[in-house]
KERO-709077 format. One record per atom (N, C-alpha, C): residue in three letters; x, y, z. Coordinates in steps of 0.2 Angstrom, whole numbers, padded with zeros to 4 digits, always signed. Each point is the difference from the previous one (the first is absolute). Layout:
# KERO-709077
ALAXYZ ...
END
This chain:
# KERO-709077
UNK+0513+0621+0833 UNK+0007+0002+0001 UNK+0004-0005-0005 UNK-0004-0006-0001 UNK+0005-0003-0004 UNK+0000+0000-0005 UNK-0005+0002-0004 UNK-0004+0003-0005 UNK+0005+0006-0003 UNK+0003+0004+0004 UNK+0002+0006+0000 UNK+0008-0003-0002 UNK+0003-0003+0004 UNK+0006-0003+0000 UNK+0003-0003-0007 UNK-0005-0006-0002 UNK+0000-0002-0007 UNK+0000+0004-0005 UNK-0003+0008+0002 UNK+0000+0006-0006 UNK+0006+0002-0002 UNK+0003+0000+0008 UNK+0007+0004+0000 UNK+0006-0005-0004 UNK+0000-0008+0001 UNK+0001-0003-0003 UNK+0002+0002-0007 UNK-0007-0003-0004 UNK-0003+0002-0005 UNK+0005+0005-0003 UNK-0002+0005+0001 UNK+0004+0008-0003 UNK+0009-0002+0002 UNK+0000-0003+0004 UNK+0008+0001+0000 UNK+0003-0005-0005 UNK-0005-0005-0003 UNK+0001-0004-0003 UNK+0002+0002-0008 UNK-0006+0001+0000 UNK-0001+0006-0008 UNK+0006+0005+0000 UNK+0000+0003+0006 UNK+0007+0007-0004 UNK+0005-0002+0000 UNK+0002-0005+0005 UNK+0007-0004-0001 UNK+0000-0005-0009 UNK-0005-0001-0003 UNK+0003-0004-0006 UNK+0000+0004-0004 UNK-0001+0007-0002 UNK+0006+0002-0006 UNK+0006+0003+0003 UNK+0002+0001+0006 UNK+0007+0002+0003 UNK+0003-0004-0001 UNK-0002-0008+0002 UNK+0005-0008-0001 UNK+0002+0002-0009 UNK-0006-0001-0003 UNK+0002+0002-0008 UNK+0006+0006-0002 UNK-0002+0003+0002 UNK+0004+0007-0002 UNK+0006-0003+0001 UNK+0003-0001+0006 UNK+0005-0004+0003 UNK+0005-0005-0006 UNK-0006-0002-0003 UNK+0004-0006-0005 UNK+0003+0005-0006 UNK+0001+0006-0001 UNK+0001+0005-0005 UNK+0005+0001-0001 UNK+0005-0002-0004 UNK+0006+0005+0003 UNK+0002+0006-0003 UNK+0004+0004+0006 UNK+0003+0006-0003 UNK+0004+0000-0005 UNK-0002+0002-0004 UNK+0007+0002-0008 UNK+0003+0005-0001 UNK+0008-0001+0000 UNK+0001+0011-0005 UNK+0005-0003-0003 UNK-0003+0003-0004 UNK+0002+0001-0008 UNK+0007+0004-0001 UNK+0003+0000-0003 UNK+0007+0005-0001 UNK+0003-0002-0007 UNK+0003+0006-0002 UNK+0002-0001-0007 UNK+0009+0001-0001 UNK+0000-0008-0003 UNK+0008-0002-0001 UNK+0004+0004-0005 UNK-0004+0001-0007 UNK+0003+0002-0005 UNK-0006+0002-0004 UNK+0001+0009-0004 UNK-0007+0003-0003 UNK+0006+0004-0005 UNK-0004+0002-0006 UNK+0005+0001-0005 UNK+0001+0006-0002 UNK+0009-0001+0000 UNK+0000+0009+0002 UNK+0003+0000-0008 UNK-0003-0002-0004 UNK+0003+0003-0006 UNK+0003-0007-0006 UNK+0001-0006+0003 UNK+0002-0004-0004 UNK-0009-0006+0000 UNK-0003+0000-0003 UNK-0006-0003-0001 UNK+0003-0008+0002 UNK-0005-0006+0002 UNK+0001-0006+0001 UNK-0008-0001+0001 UNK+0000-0008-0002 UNK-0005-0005+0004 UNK+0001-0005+0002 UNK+0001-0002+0005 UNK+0001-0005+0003 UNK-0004-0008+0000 UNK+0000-0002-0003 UNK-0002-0007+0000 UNK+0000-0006+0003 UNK+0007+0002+0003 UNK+0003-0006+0007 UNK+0006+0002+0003 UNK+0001-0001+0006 UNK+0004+0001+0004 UNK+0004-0006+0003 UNK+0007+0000+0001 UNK+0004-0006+0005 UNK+0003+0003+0006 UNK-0002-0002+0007 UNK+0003+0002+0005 UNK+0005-0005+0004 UNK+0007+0003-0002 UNK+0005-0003+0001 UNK+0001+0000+0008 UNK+0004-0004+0002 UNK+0004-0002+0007 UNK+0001+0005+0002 UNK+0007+0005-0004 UNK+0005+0003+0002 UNK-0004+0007+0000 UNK-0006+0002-0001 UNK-0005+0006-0001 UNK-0002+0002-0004 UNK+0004+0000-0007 UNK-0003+0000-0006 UNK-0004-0001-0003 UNK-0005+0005-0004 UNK-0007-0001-0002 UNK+0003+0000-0008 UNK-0003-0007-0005 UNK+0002+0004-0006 UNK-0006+0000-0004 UNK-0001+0006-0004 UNK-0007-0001-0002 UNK-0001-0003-0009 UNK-0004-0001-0001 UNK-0002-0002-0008 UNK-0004+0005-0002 UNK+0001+0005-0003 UNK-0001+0006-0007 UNK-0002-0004-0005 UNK-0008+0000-0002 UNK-0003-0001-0004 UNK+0000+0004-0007 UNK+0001+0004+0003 UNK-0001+0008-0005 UNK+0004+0000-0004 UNK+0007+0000+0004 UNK+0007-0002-0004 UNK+0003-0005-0003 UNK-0003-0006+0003 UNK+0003-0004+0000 UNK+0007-0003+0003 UNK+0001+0003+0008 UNK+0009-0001+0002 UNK-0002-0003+0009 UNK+0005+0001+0002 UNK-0001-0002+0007 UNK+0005+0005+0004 UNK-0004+0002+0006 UNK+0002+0005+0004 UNK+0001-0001+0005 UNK+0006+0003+0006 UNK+0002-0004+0005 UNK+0001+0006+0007 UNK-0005+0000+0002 UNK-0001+0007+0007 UNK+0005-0005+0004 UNK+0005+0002+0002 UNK+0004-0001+0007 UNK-0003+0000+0006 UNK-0001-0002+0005 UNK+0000+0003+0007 UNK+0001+0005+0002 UNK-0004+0006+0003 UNK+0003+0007+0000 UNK-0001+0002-0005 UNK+0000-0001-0008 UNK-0002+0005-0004 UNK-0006+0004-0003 UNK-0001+0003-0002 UNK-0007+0001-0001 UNK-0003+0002-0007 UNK+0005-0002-0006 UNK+0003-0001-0005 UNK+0004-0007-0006 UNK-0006-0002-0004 UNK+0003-0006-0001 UNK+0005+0001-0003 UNK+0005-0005-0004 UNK+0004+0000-0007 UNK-0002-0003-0002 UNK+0001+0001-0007 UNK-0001-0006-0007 UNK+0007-0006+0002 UNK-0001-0007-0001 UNK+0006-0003+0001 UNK-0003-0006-0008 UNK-0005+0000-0001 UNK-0001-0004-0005 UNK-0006+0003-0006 UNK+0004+0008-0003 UNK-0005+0002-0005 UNK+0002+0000-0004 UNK+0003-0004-0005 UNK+0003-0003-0006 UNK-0004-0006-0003 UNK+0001-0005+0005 UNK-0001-0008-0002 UNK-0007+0001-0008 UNK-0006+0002+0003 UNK-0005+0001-0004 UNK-0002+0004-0004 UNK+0004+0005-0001 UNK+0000+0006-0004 UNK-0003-0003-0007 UNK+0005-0005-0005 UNK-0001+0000-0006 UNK-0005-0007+0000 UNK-0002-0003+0004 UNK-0003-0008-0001 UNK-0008+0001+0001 UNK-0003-0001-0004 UNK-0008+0000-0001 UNK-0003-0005+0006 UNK+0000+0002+0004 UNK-0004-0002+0006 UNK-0004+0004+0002 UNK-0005-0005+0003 UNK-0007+0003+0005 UNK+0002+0007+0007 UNK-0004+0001+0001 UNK+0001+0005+0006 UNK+0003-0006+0005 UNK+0005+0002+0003 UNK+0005-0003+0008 UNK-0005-0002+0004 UNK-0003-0007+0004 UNK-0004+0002+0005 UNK+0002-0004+0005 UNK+0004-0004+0002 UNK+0004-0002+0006 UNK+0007-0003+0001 UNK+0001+0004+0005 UNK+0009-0001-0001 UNK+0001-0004+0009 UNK+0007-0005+0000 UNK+0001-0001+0007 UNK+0008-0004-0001 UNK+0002+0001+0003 UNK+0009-0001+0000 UNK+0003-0005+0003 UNK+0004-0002-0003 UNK+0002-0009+0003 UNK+0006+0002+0003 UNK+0002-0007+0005 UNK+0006+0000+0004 UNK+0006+0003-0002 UNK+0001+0000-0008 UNK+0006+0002+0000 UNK+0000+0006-0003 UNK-0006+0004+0001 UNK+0000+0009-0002 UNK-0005+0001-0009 UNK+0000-0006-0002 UNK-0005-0001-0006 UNK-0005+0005+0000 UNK-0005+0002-0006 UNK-0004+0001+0001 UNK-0003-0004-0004 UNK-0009-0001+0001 UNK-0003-0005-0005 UNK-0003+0005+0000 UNK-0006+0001-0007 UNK-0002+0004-0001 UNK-0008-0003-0008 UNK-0003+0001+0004 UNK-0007-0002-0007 UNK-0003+0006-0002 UNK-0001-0001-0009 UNK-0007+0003-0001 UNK-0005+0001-0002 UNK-0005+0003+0000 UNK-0008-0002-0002 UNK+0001-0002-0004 UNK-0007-0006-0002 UNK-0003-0002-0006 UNK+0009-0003-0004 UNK+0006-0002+0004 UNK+0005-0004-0002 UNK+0001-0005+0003 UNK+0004-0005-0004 UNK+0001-0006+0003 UNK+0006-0002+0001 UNK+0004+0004+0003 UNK+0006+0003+0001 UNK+0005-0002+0008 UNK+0004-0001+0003 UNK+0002+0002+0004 UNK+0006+0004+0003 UNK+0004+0005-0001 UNK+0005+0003-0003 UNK+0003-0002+0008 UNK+0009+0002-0002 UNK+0002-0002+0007 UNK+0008+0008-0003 UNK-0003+0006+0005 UNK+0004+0003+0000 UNK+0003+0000+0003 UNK+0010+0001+0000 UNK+0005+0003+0002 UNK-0001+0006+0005 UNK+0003+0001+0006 UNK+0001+0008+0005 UNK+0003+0003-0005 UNK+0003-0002-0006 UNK+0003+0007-0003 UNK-0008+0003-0004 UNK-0003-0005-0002 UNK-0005+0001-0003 UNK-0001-0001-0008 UNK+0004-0006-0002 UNK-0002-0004-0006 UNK-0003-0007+0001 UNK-0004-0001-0004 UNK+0001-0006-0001 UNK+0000-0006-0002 UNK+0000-0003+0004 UNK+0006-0007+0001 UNK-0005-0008-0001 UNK-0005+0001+0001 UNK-0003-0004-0003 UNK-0008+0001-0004 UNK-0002-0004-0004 UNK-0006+0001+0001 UNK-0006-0008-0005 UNK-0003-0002+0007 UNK-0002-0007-0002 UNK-0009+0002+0003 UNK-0002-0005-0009 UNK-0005+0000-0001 UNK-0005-0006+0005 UNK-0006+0001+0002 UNK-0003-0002+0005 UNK-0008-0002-0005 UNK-0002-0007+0003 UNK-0007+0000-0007 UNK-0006+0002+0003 UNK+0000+0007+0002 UNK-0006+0003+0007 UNK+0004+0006-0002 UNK-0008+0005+0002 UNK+0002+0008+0000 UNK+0001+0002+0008 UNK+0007-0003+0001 UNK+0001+0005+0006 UNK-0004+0005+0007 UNK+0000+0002+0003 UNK-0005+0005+0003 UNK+0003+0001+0008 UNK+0006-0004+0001 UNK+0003+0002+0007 UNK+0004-0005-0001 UNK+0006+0002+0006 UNK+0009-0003-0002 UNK+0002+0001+0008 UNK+0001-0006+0004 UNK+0003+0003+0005 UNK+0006-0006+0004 UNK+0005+0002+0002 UNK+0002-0006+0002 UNK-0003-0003+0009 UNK+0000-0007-0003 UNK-0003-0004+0005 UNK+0007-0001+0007 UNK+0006-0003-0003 UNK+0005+0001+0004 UNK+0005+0001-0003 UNK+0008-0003-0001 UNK+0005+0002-0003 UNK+0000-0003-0005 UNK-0002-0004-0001 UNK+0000-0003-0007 UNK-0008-0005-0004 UNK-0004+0004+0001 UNK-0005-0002-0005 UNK-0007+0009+0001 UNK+0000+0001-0007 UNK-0004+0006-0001 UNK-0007-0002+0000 UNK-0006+0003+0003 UNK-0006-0001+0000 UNK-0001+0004-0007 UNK-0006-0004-0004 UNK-0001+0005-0004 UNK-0008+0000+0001 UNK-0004+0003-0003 UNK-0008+0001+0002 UNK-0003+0000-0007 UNK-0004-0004-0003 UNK-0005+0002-0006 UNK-0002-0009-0001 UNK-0006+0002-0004 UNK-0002-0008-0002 UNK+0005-0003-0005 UNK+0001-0006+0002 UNK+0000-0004-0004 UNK+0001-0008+0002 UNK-0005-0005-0005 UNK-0002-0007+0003 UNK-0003-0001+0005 UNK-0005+0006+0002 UNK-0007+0000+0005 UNK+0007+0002+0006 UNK+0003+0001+0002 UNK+0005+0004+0006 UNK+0002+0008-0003 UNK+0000+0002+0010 UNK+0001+0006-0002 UNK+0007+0004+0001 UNK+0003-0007+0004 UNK+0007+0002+0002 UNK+0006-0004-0002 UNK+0006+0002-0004 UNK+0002-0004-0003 UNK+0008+0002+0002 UNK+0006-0006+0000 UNK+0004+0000+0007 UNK+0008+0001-0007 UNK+0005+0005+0000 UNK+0003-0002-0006 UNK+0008+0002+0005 UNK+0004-0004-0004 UNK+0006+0000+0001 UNK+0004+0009-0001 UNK+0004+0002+0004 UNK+0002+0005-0003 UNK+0002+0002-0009 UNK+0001-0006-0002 UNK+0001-0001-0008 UNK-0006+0001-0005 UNK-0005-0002+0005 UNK-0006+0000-0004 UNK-0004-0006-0003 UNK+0004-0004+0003 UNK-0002-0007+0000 UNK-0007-0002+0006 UNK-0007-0002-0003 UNK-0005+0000+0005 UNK-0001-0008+0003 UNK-0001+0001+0008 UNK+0005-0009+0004 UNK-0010-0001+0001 UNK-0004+0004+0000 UNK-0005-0002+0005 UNK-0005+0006-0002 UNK-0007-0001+0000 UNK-0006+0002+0002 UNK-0004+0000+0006 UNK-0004+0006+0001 UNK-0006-0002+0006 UNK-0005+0005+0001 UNK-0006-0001+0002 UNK-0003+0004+0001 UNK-0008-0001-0005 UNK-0005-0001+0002 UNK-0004+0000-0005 UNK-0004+0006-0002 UNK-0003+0001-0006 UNK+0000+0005-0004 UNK-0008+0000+0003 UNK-0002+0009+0003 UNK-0008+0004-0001 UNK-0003-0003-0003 UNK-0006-0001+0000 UNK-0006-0002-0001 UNK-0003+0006-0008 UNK+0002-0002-0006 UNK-0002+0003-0006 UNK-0006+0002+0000 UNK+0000+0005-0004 UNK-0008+0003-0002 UNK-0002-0004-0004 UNK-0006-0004-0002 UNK-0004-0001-0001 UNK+0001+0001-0009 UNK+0000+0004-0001 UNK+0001+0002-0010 UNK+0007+0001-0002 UNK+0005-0003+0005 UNK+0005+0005-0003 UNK+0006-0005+0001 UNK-0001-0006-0001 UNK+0005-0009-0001 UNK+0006+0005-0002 UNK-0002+0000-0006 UNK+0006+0003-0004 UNK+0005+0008+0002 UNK-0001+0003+0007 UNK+0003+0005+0000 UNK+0005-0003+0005 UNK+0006+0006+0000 UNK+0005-0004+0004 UNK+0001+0005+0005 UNK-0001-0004+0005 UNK-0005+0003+0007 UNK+0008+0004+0003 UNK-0007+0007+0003 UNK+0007+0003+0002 UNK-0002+0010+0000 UNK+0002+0004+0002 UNK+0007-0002+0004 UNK-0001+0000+0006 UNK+0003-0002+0002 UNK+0002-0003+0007 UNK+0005+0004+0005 UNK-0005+0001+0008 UNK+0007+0005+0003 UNK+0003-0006+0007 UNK+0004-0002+0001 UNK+0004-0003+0006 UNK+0004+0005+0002 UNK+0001-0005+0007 UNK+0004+0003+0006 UNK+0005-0007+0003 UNK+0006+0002+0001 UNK+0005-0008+0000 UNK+0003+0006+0008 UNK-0001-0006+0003 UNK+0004+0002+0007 UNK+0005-0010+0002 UNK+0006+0000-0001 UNK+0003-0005+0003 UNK-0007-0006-0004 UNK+0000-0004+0003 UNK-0005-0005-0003 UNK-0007-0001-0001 UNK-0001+0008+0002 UNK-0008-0002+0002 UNK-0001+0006-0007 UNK-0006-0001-0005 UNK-0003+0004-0006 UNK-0006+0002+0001 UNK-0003+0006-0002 UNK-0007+0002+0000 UNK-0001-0001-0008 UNK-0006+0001-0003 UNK+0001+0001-0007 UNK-0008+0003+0002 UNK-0002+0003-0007 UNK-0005+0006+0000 UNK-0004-0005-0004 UNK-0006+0000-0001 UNK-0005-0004-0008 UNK+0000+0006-0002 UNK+0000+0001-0008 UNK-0003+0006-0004 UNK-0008+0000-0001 UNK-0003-0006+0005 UNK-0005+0001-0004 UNK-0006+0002+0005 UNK+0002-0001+0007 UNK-0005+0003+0007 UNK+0007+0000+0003 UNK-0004+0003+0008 UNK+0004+0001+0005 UNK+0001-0005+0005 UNK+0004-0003-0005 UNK+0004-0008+0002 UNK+0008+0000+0003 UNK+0003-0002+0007 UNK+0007+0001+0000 UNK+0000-0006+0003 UNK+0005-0007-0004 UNK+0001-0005+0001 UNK+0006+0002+0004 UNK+0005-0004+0005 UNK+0003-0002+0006 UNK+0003-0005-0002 UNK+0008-0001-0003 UNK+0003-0007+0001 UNK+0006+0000+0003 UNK+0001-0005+0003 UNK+0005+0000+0005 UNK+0007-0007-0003 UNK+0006+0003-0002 UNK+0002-0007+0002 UNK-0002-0003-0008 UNK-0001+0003-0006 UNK-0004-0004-0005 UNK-0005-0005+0002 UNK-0005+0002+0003 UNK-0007-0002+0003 UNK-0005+0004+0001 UNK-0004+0000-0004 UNK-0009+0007+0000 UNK-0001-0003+0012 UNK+0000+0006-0002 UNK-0004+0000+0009 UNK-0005+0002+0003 UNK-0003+0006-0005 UNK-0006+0002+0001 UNK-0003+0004-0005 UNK-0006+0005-0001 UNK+0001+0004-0004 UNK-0007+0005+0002 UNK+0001+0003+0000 UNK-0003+0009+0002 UNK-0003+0003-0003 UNK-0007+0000+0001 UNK-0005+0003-0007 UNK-0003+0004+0005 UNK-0001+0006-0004 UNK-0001+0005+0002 UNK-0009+0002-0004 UNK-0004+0002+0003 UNK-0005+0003-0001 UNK-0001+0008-0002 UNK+0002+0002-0006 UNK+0001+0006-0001 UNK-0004+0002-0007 UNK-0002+0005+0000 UNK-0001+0004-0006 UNK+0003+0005-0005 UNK+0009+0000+0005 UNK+0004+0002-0005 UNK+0001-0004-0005 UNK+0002-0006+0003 UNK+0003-0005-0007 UNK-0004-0005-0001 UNK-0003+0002-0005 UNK-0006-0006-0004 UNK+0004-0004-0008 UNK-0004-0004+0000 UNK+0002-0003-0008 UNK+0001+0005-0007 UNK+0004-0003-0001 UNK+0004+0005-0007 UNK-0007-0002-0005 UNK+0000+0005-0003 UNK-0005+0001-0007 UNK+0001-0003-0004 UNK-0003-0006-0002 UNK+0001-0004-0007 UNK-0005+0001-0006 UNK+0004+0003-0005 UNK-0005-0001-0007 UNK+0001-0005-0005 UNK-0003-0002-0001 UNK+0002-0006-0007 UNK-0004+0005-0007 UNK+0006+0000-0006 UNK-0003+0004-0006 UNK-0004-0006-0004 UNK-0002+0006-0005 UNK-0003-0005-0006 UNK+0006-0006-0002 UNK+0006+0002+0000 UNK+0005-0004-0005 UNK+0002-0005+0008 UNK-0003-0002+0004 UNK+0002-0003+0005 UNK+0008+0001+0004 UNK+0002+0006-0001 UNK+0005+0002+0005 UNK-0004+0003+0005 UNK+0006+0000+0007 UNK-0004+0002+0008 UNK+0004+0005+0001 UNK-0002+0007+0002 UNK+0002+0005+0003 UNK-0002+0000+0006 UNK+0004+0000+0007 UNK+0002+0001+0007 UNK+0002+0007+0001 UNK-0006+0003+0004 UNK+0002+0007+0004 UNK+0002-0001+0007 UNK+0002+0002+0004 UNK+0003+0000+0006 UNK+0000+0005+0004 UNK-0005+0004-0001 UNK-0003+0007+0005 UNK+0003-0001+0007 UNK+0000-0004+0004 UNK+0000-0002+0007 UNK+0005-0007+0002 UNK+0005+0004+0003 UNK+0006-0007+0001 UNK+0003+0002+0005 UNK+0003-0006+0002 UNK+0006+0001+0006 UNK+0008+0004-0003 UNK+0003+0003+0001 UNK+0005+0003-0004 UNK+0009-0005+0004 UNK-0004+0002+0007 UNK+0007-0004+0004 UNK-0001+0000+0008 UNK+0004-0005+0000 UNK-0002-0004+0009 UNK+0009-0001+0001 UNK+0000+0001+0006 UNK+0005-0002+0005 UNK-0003-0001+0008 UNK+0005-0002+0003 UNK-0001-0004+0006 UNK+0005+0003+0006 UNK-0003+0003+0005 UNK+0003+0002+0006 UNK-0003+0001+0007 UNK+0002-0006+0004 UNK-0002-0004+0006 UNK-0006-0003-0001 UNK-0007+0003+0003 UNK-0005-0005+0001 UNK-0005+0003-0008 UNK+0002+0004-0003 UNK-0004+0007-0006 UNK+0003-0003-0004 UNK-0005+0001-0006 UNK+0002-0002-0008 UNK-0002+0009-0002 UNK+0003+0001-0004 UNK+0000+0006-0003 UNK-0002+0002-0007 UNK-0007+0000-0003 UNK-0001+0001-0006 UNK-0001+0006-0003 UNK+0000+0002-0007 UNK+0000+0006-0001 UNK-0005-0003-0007 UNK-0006+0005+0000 UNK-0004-0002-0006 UNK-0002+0006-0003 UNK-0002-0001-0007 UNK+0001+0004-0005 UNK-0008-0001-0004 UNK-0005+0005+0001 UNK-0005+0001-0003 UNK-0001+0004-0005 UNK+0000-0002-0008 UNK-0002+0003-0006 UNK-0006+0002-0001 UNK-0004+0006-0003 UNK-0006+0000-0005 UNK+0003+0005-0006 UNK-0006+0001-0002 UNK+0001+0005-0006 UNK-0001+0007+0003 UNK-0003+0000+0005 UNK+0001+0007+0003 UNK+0007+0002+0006 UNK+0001-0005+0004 UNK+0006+0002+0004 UNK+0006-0008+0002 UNK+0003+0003+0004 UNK+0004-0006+0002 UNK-0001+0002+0007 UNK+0001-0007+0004 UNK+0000+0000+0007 UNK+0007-0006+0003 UNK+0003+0002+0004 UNK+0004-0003+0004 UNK+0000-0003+0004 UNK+0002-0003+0006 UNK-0002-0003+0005 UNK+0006-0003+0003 UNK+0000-0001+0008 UNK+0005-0003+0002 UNK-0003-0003+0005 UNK-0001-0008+0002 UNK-0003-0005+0004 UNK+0005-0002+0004 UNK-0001+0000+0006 UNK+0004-0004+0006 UNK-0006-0007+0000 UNK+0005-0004+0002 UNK-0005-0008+0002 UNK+0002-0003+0004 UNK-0003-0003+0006 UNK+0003-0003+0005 UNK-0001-0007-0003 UNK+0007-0001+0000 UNK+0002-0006-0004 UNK-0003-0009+0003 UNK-0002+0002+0007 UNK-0002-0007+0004 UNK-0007+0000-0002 UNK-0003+0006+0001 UNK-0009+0001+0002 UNK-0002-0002-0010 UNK+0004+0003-0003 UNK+0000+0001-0007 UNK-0007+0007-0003 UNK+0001+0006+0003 UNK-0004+0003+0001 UNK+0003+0007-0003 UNK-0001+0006-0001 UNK+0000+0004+0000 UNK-0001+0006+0004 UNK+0005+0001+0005 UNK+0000+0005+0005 UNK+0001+0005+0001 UNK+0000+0004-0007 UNK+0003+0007-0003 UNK+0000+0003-0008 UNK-0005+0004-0004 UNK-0001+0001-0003 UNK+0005+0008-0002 UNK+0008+0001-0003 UNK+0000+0007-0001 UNK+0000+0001-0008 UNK-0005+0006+0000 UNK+0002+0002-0006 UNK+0004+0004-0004 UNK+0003-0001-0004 UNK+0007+0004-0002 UNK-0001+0006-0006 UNK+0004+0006+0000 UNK-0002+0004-0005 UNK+0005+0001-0003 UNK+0002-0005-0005 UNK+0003-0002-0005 UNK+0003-0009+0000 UNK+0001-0002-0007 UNK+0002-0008-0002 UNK+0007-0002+0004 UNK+0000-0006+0004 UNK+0005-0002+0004 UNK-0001-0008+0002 UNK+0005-0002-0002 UNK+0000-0005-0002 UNK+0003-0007+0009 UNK-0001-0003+0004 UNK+0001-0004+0006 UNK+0006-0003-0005 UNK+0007+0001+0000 UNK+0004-0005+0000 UNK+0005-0004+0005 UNK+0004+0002+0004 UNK+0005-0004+0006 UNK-0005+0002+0006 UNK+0004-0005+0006 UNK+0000+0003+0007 UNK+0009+0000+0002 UNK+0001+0002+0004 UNK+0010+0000+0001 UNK-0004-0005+0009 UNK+0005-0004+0003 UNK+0002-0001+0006 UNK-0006+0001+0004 UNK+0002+0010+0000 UNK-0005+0003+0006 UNK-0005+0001+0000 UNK-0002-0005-0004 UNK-0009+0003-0003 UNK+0000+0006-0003 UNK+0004+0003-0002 UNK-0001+0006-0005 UNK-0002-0002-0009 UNK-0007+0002-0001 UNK-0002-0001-0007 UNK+0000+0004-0005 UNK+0004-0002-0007 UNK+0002+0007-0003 UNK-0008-0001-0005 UNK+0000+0006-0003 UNK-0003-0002-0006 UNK+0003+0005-0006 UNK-0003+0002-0005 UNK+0003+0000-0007 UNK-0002+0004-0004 UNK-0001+0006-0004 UNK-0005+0002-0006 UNK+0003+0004-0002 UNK-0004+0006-0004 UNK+0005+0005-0005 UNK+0003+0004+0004 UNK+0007-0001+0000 UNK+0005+0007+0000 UNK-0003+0000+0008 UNK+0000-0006+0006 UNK-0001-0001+0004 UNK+0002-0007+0005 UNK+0004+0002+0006 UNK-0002-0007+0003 UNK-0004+0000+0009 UNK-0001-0002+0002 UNK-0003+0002+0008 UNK+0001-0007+0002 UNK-0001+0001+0006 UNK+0003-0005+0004 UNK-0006+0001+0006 UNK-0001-0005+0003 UNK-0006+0000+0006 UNK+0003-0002+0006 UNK-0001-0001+0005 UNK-0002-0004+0007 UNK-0005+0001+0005 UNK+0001-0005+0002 UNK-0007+0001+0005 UNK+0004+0001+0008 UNK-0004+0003+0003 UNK+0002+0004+0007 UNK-0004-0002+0004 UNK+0002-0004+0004 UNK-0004-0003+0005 UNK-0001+0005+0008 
END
């Protein structure tokens, strides 16, 4: 009898551990904020304001667009500034106290500080290539890229830099001279996430202080391809990256991008931020990039002549 007892045990024991599992899953639905009825866009980055307002950064164009609350339709409010000046493709925008806009771009060593009418108003050189812009509080801008072994560097609304922090990914082995990157963050209030380019690595600083950092065991994102030529230059592929992370409640939200020569694949990671684990695999049938979470835990993302927006449903 007791024998039998311990059986029943047993079974109840095994069936109930992938239910407790499943349980750690969350439900997601998807919906779409803005898809393109005729005016093309790519989105790069997005600022989500206080008062509702979504404004987005047009890669394609070059301008910034500004979806209202309620509408379903952006407008152009800054598609001039860039028209005639030989800069990189747009790739992060974020807006300061007094209605600014700051705005970087690739492969530039730039910081532009656009007017709401939409010129602008300043534009101050930085001795790092950029790769993300956000404000920390009212008066000092985060910027993100290396420079001086740090990855985070603290500038005045002027564009005067008061401070560094953050110590810089662990280099590839052949590649001293490449200048590490790119790099995807997430800035909520004082706490930072930052992505490595180079494994599934997500540092954690709080407060301008590293707190932890979250490495993931995956075969999506492996190390980028390094060749060195006859003439001793290094060519870096990047088949397998993180694209973008954001943060809402106890979930980090990744979205990753797998290359070959024969296709592309997508992906979109949920991580339980504490356990630092992977609780959610979805795969996406098309390029979308994790950029905000607003307040409600609502997660936008970003891609061609598209935006979607997630939550989890408890």
């Amino acid at each position: 009898m007791i024998t039998y007892y311990w059986f029943i045990l047993l079974f109840l024991f095994f069936l109930l551990i992938p239910v407790r599992q499943l349980a750690q899953e969350p439900r997601i639905r998807f919906e779409v904020l803005i898809q393109n009825d005729g005016d093309e866009f790519l989105i790069s980055d997005i600022h989500l304001d206080l008062n509702g307002s979504i404004y987005l950064l047009d890669a394609l164009r070059r301008r910034i667009l500004e979806l209202r609350d309620g509408q379903t339709s952006p407008r152009p409010i800054a598609d001039k500034a860039f028209r005639e000046r030989r800069t990189g493709e747009l790739i992060a925008l974020t807006r300061g106290p007094l209605g600014r806009f700051y705005i970087i771009a690739r492969m530039g060593k730039e910081i532009f500080a656009v007017s709401q009418q939409g010129s602008i108003e300043q534009e101050r050189k930085v001795p790092f290539r950029p790769q993300g812009i956000a404000f920390q509080n009212r008066d000092e801008l985060l910027v993100l890229g290396e420079h001086d072994g740090k990855m985070f560097h603290v500038f005045d609304p002027d564009g005067q830099r008061k401070r560094s922090f953050g110590e810089m990914f662990e280099r590839l082995d052949r590649v001293k001279e490449y200048e590490i990157g790119p790099f995807e963050w997430y800035v909520e209030g004082d706490t930072i996430y930052v992505a490595s380019p180079f494994r599934y690595e997500i540092q954690k600083h709080v407060k301008e202080r590293f707190e932890k950092s979250i490495v993931v065991a995956d075969t999506i994102v492996r190390q980028p391809e390094v060749r060195t030529h006859r003439d001793g230059s290094v060519t870096i592929t990047m088949p397998h990256t993180i694209t973008g992370i954001a943060s809402a409640g106890s979930y980090l939200f990744v979205s990753l991008c797998s290359v070959s020569k024969v296709s592309s694949q997508y992906y979109l990671d949920v991580l339980d931020v504490h356990k630092g684990q992977i609780v959610s695999r979805i795969p996406l049938d098309q390029f979308l990039m994790v950029r905000k979470a607003d307040t409600s835990g609502k997660v936008f993302l970003v891609g061609n002549n598209i935006i979607q927006t997630l939550t989890i449903r408890e």
